[in-house]
N, C-alpha and C positions, 0 to 999 in steps of 0.2 A: 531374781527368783530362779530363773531358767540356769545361768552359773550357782548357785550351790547347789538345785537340783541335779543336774549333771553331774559337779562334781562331789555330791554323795553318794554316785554310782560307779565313782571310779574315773571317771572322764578328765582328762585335760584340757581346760577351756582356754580360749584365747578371743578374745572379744574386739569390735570394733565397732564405731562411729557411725560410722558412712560406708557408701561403695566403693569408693576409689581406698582406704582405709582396709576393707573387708579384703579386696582384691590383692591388694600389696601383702597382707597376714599371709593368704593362700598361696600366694608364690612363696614369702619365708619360710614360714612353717609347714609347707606340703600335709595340712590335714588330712582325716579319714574320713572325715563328712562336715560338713556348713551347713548350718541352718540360717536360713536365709529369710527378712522380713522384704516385703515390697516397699513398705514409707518407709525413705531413706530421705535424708533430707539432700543430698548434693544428688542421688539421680534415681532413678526408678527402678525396683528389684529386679526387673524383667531386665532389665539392660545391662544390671551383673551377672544374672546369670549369660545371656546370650555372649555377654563379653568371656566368662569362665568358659563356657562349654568350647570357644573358639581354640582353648590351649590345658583346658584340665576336665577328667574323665572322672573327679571326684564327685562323690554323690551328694546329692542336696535335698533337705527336707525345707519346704515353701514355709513357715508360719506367718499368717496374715491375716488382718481381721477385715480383706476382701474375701467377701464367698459366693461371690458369682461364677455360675457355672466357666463365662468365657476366661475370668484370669485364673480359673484350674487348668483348666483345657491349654492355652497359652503357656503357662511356666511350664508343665508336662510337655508339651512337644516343643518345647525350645531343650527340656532335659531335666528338669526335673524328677526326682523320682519319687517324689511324694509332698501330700500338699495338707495342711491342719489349716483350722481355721479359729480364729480368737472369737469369743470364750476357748478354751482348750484346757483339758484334762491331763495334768502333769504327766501321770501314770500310763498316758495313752500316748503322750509324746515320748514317753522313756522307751515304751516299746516298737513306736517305730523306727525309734532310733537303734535299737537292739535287731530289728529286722533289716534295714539297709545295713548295718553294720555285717551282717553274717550275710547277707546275701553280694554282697561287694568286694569287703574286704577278705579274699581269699588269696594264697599262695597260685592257685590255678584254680578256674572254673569249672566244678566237676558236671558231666555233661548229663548224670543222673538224677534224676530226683523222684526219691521212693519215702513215701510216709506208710508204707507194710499194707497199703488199700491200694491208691494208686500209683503206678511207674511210671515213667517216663523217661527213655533213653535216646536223647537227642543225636548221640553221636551213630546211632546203631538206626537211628526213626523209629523205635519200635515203643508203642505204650500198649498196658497190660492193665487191667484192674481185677483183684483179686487175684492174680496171675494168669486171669485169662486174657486174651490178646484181642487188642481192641483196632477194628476196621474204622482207619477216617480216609475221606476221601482227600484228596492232593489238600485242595482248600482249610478242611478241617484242622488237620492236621501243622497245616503254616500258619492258623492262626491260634495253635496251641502250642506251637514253638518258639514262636513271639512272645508270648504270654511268658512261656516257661524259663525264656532265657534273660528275663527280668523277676524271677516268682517273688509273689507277694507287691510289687509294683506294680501302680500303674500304667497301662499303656492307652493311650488315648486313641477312639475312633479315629481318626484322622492317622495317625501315625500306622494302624491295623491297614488301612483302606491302603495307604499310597504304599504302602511295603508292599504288600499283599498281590491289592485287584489293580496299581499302577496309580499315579499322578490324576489321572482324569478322573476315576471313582473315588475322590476323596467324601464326595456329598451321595454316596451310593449307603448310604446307612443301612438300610432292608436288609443288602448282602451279608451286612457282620451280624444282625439280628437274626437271621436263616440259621448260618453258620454257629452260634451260641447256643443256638436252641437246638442244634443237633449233636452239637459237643456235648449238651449237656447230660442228655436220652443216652449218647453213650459211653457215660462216664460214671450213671447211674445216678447223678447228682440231682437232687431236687428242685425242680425248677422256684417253687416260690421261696425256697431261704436255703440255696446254692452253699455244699460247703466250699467248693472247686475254684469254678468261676464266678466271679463275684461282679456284679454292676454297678460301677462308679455312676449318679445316677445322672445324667446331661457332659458325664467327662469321658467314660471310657470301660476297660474289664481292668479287673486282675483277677492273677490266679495264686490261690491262697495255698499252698502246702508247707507243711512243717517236716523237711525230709532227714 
């Protein structure tokens, strides 16, 4: 199902078995994204990617019909960049597929990102909404550049924490709830259905723009 839906979209598939199978494909073929299930029968999903992320920077969408908050949480901070869960919605998998595809596969990482509301110019630190020029404090602002230099991906609490406030505040959670909730007041974003920052709900943020 998932090879002819792909490749009615254009896609070139390349399929495989197992993990060591999967592994061997991505070093031949050098793909532009893997999707990647967890039940493999020779070894456990989490252990190709951890094994991938050691030697390739390609992007990976999880599908798995675990939906437990910890093995979202786990594939994302081993490197994952996004995670479906079965049942799953062809149409919803095609677009996240469309979104890691354009946020990854680029010639160079442009360091802006402007949807004509809000900007964000990573290389200059400066964000603007409306074109008016928006004050974040040190904090604020490092965890909206985290965000933004994965947009539309997931980044896991944990991943925010130890980049961020250091290794020892990984379980300091309060700190990134403070900070969301002030990103959000000023970004204009609506707290209870956020178009911005978005709440993965027991995994993490992303931040959703179409630039």
């Amino acid at each position: 199902m998932l090879r002819i839906a792909l490749a009615s979209e254009g896609y070139d598939v390349t399929e495989a078995e197992n993990g060591e199978q999967g592994l061997a494909a991505v070093v031949r073929q050098q793909p532009d994204l893997v999707v990647l299930d967890l039940g493999l029968p020779d070894m456990d999903g989490h252990q190709v990617l951890q094994e991938l992320r050691s030697w390739s920077s390609v992007p990976v969408i999880v599908l798995s019909v675990r939906n437990q908050d910890r093995e979202k949480v786990q594939a994302l901070d081993t490197g994952a960049q996004d995670y479906v869960t079965k049942p799953f919605s062809v149409m919803e998998l095609l677009a996240r597929v469309r979104v890691c595809l354009r946020d990854h596969i680029k010639p160079e990482q442009m360091p802006v990102l402007d949807d004509g509301k809000l900007k964000i110019d990573l290389m200059k630190r400066q964000v603007s909404v409306n074109c008016a020029s928006v004050d974040l404090t040190p904090k604020e602002y490092a965890v909206l550049a985290m965000l933004a230099s994965s947009p539309n991906c997931v980044i896991t609490q944990t991943q925010l924490l130890k980049e961020i406030w250091g290794p020892s505040h990984t379980a300091d959670t309060h700190y990134l709830r403070i900070v969301i909730s002030h990103l959000r007041q000023k970004l204009a974003d609506d707290p209870t259905e956020p178009t911005y920052v978005r709440t993965e709900s027991g995994v993490g943020y992303r931040l959703c723009i179409e630039s």
